[in-house]
N, C-alpha and C positions, 0 to 999 in steps of 0.2 A: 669738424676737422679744420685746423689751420694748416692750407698748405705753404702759405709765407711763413712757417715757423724756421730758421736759421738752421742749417743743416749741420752737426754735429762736429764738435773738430777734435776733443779728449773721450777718452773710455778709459774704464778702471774695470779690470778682469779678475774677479774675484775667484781664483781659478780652485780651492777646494777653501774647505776650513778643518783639513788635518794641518796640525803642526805640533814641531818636535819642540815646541818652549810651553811653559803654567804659567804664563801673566799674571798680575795681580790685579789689569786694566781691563782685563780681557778674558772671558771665556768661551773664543772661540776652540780653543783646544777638548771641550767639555764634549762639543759636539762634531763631532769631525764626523766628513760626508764618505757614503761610500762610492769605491772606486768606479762602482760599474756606472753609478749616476751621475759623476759630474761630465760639465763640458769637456766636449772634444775638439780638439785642433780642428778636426773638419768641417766644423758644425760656426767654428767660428768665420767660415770663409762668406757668411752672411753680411758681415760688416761693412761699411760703404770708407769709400778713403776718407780718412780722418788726418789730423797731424801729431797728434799723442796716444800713445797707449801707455800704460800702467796697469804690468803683471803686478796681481797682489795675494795676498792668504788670509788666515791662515800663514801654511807656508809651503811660497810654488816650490821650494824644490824639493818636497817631497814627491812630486809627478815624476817619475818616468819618463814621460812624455813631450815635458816642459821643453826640450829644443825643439818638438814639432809646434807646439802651441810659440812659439817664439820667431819661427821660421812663417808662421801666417800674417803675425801682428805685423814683420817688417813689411809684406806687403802691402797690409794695410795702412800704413804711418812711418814718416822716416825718423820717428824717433821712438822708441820704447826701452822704457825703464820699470826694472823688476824689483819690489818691496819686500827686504826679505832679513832674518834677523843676522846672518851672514854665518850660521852655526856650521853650515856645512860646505868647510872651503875649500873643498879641492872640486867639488861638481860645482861649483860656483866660479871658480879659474878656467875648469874645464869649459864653461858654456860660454863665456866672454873670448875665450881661443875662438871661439867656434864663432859668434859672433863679435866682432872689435866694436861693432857702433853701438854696442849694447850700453845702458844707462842703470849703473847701482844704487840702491838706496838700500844703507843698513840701519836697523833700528836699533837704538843703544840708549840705555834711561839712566844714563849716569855713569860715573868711574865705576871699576872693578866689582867692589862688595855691595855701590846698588841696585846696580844695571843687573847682577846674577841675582841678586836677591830679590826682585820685581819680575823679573824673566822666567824665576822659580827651575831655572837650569846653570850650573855652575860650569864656568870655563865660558861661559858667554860673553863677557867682554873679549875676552882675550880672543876667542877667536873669532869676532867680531872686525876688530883691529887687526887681525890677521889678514883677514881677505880685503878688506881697504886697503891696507898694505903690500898686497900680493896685486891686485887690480891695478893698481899706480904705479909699478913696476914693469907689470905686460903692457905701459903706455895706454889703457883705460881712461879715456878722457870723463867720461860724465858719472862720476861716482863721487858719495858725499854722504853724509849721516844725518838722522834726526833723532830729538828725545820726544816721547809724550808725556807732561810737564804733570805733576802727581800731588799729593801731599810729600813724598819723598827726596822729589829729587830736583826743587828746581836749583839749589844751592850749585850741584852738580850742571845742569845745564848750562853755567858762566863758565867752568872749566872746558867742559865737553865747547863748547862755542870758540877756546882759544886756542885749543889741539885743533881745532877745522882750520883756522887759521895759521898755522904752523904747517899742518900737512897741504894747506892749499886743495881744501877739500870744501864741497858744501855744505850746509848745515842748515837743518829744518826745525822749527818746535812745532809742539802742536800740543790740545791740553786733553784730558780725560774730556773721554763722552761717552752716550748711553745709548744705543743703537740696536737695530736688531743683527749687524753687522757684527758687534761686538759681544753680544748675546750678554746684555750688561744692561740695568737699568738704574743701579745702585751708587753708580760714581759718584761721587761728590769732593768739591776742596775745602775743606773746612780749616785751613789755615790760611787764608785769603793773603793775609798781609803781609807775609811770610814770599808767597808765591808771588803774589802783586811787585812788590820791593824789588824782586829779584827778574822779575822781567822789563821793569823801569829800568835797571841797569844795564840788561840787556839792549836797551834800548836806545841808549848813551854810548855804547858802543858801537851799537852797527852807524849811527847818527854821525858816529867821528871817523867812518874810514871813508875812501875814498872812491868808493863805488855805489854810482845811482843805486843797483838792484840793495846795495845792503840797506840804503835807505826805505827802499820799499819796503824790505824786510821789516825792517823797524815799524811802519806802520801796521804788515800783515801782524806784528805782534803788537800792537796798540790794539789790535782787534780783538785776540785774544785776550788781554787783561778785561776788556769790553765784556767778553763772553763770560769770563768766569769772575765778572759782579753781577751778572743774571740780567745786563742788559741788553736791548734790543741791538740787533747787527748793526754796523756803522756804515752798511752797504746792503743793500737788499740780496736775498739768495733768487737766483735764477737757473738751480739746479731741472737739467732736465731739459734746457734751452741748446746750450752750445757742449756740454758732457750728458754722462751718464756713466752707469754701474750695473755689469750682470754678476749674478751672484752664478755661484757653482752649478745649479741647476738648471741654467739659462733664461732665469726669469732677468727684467730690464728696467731699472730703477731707475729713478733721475739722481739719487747719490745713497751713499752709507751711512746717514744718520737720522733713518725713518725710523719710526716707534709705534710698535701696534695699538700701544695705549693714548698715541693721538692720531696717528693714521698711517695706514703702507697701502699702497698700490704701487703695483707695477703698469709697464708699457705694455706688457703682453710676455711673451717665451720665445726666442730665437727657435726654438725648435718646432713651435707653431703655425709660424710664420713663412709665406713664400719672398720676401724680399723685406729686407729693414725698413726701406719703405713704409711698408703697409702699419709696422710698430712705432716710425715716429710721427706718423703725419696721422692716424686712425685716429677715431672720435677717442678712446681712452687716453690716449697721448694729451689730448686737450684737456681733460678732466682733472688728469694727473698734474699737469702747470696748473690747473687752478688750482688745485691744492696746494699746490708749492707756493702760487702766491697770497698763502692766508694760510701758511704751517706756520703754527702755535712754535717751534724750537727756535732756538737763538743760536743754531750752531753756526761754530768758524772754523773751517778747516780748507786748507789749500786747495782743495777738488772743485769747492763753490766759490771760494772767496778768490781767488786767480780770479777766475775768468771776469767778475763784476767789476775787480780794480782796473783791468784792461780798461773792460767797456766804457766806465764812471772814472777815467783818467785823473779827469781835472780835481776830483774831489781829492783823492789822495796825495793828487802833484803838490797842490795849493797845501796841505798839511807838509808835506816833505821840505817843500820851501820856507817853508817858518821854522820850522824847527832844525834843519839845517842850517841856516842864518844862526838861529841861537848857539847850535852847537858850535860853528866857527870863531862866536864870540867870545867860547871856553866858558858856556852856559847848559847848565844840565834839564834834560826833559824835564818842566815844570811837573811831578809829582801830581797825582790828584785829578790833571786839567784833561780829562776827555771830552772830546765834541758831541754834540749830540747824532743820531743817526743822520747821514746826510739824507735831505727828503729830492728823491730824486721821481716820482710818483711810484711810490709803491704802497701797495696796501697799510692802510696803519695795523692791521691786525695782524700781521705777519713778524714772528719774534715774541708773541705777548703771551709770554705763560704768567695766568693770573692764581695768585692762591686760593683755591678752595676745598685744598685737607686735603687732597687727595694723598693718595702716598709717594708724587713726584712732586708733590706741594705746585702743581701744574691744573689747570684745567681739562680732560678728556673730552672730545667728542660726544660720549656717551653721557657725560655729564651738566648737557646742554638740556635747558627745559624749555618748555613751550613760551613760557611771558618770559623767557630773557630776550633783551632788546638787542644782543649779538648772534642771535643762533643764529650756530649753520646747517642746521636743520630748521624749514621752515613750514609749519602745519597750516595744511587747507583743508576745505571742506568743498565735495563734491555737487555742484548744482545741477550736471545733468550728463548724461552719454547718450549720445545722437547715431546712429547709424549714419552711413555717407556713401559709402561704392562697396559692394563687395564686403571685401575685409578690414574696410578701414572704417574708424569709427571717430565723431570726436569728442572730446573729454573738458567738458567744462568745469572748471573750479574756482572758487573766490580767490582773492588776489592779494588781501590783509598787508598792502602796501612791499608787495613783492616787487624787487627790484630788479629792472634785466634791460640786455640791450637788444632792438631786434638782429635777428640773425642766432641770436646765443641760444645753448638748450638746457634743459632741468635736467636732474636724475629724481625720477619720480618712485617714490617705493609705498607699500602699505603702513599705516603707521604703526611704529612701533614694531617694523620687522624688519631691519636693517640688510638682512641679507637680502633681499629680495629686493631692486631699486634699480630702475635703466634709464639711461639718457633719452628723453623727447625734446625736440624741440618746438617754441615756444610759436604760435604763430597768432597769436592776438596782438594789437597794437598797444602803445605806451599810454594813448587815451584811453582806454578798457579798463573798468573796476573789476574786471575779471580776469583769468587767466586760457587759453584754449589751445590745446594740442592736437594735430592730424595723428593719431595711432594706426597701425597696421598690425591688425593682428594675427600673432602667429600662434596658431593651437601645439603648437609644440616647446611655445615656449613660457621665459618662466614668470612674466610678469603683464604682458598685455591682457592675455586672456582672464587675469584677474581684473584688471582696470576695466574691459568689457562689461562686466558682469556686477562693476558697482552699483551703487543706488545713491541717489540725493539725500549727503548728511554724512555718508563716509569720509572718514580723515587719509589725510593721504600727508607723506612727508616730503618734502623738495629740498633738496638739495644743489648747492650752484649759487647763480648759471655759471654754464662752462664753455665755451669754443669762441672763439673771434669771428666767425661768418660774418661779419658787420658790411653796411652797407657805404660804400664809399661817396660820401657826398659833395667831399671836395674835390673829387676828379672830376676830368671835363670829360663830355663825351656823350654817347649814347650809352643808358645801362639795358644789357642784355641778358633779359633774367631766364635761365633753362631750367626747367624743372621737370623730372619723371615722377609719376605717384602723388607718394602723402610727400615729395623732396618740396613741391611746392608750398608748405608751410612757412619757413620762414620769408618767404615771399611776400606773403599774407602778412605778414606781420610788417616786412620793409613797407608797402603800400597801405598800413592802413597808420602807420607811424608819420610817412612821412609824405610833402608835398615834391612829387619828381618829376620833374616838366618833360621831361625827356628819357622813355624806357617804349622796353619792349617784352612779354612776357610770352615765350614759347611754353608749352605744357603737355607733356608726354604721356597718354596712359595707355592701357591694352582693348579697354570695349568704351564702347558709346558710354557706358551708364558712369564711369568712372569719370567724366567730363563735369560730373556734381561737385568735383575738388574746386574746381575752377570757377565755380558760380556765382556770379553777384560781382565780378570783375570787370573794365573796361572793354568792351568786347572789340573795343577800335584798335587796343591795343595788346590784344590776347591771337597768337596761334595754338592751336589745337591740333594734336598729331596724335591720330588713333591708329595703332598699328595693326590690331588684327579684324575692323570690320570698319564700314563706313561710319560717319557719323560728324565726325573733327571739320576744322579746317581743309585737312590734307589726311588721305590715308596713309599713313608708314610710321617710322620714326620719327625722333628729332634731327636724329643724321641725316635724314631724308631731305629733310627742310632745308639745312642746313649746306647741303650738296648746293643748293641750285640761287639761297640767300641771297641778296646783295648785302656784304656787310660793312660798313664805313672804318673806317681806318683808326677811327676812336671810338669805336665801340668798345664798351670794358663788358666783361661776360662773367657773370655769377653763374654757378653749375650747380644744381643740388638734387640729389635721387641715388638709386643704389648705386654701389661699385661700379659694377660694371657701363652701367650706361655711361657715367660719367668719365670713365677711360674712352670709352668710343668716342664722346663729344670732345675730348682736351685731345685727342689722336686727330680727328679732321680735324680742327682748329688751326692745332698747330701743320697740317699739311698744308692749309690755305694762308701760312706767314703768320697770324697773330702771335704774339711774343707771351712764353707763357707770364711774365709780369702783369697782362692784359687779361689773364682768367684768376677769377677764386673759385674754389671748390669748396663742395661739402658732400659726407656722403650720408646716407641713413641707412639701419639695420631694423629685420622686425625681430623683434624681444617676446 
């Protein structure tokens, strides 16, 4: 679990996938959800305040309900904007009366005969253009159009781009993708040069007017020609960081252009969940960013690519200044000349779909073998399971140059049975030609009580590592290490990793015998807190301990063991003034 991970500020509300248009981009219309299963307005009162929301489809306003699910979002975020083809204008007038701060986006793929003929619905431009027109009228400030740029229509996209400027409207591109959003996996441009050309031009023009954002613009579309030559991003994606995407059934993506055939996971289900909380900061959340930072796709779309250009300013500012200087000098975007990715440290494998026949001409997961020297899937072989306390067991395995940081965890499966694979973390040191896990096994669940019962010479698959638990070495201070259970594992691995002049390691478990977790450790510098019989340091908790401490003023405090305890320990903490900046957390689950 990271709980320094950046608290959320955009969401995209993918509120059904009924809609009344046949795309040619798109077959979300193939699949449309039923009513009684999608999100509900009430269900989204889970969300934590953000500063964007984006209603999207599908199409929201086939809901019924769309002014309730609208009337939430404004509490949540003072700005929301609804994505919609604009086919039905008068409940589209009507909900902007209703709401004035409300923000339009009409999709439109061209003038007249190609935007209906893409759309697979006739009268679509026009009433498209209708409700842009009608919105502008009732004084609608944040209403504006986008095309998604095709084999068809990007010729139209330079017209569509000068009617924005006439009507003093926005204007967005964006290009074909393959998603499971889009329920598409087939897209492709096969007229490259054709589409390329015509967003070079594009590009010459936002470059000549005289607003910053068109120039950014300009670059967000330097990204796109980037994308659709099958190169790596020009910015890293950090989808999943500061946005995310629920789709209709409440499940919580980190965006809309995951592929089952290289990977999807979710955060978890809003309707699972007792607090957002628990779905962005929970060990899945972690697993799920590391995925994001090593997804094989090269997409670029507004959702991910915004938020990076914020963050990574400089990199696009310094492009916007060259090439505005050019433009000034009544010099056109050099043709041809893209930058390479800027390396700002992000994984190199992220963006790199390599050819090997597949039929995305992409590399799959599934398609990763044991001697390839990128998998991400890594095969070990089992040297031994140790009994330890109770239910906890530990799991020895060879290490075949397995790379991790202490703190971080594996997702450990059988091999060759993908579904079956759970997060452990790692608690051997970086000196170790081995690998070793604290397991706690749960007989009711679906993967430990397997790893129990291995034998020396079974292969097991890893996956990862994944979470930031890391030990902070460059802060000053006392480190105060708290640990319940098998949470003391990565602990073990911070201490056998590194030299720390200065720590303290509390260790929490329920009987005397369970104190075998802890053994072989500095005992000058170990409490022990047994709560239900003598034996420990001290009888009780850590709370306990913890009550009556002396703690210094620069103590920094690692937390790790179940949920719960871990709320107990971050609740006294913070009642005795420590700043939660001053705690890391992590939690464990038995599997």
């Amino acid at each position: 679990m990271n709980p320094n991970a950046p608290l959320p500020t955009d969401v995209s509300i993918i509120t059904t996938y009924r809609c009344c248009m046949k795309c040619k981009m798109c077959n979300i219309w193939r699949y449309p959800t039923e009513i009684k299963r999608e999100i509900q307005a009430s269900e989204l009162e889970i969300l934590p305040q953000l500063k964007f929301v984006n209603v999207t489809g599908g199409e929201p306003f086939v809901r019924r309900d769309l002014a309730e699910i609208v009337e939430v979002c404004f509490r949540k975020a003072p700005r929301v904007v609804i994505s919609t083809s604009g086919y039905q204008v008068d409940e589209i007038l009507a909900l902007a009366e209703k709401f004035p701060r409300i923000g339009i986006r009409v999709s439109i793929e061209g003038l007249s005969t190609i935007n209906d003929y893409l759309r697979g619905r006739d009268s679509g431009f026009d009433r498209g253009l209708k409700t842009l027109l009608g919105l502008r009228r009732m004084g609608v400030k944040d209403i504006g159009f986008g095309i998604t740029v095709s084999n068809n229509n990007s010729a139209d996209m330079l017209e569509l781009y000068e009617l924005s400027r006439n009507l003093k409207m926005e204007f967005a591109t964006a290009a074909y993708h393959n998603s499971y959003y889009f329920h598409k996996d087939d897209n492709v441009i096969t007229n490259q040069d054709e589409v390329i050309g015509n967003f070079y031009e594009l590009i010459d023009r936002l470059l000549a007017e005289n607003s910053p954002k068109s120039w950014f613009r300009a670059f967000f579309n330097l990204g796109l020609i980037n994308y659709v030559k099958g190169n790596r991003r020009l910015l890293p994606c950090e989808a999943g960081t500061v946005n995310f995407f629920i789709d209709p059934y409440g499940e919580v993506y980190p965006c809309n252009g995951l592929e089952e055939r290289y990977w999807k996971e979710s955060f978890g289900n809003i309707r699972q969940a007792r607090k957002f909380a628990d779905l962005w900061y929970g060990p899945q959340a972690d697993k799920v960013r590391a995925l994001v930072r090593t997804c094989p796709k090269n997409c670029w779309m507004v959702g991910t690519a915004a938020p990076v250009m914020k963050k990574y300013f400089r990199q696009p500012a310094a492009w916007v200044l060259k090439n505005k200087l050019r433009s000034l000098a009544g010099r056109k975007f050099e043709r041809g000349c893209l930058p390479p990715p800027f390396d700002v440290g992000q994984d190199p494998r992220q963006g790199d779909l390599r050819e090997t026949g597949s039929a995305a001409g992409a590399e799959t997961f599934d398609n990763y073998s044991e001697s390839s020297d990128t998998d991400r899937r890594h095969v070990v072989e089992v040297l031994a399971v140790e009994p330890l306390a109770g239910e906890a067991f530990l799991l020895r395995t060879t290490r075949n140059g397995y790379a991790f940081v202490p703190g971080q965890n594996v997702s450990i499966g059988l091999h060759l049975d993908y579904a079956k694979s759970k997060d452990f973390s790692i608690c051997s040191g970086l000196r170790d030609d081995f690998l070793e896990f604290m397991i706690k096994e749960n007989r009711a669940g679906t993967i430990s009580p397997a790893l129990r019962n291995l034998k020396p010479g079974a292969k097991l698959d890893l996956t990862g590592p994944y979470g930031e638990f890391f030990f902070r070495s460059n802060e000053k201070g006392r480190h105060v290490l708290l640990a319940t259970g098998i949470g003391i594992g990565p602990f073990r691995s911070y201490l056998r990793s590194y030299d720390i002049p200065d720590y303290l390691l509390v260790h929490g478990v329920r009987r005397a015998a369970d104190l075998r977790l802890s053994a072989g450790l500095d005992p000058a510098r170990l409490v022990t807190c047994v709560s239900r019989e003598d034996g420990g340091t001290l009888r009780g908790r850590i709370t306990d301990y913890l009550r009556t401490a002396e703690l210094r003023p620069d103590d920094l405090f690692y937390l790790s063991g179940n949920p719960f305890a871990v709320k107990d320990v971050v609740d006294l903490l913070g009642a005795k003034g420590v700043p939660p900046k001053r705690i890391v957390r992590e939690f464990y689950y038995a599997y």
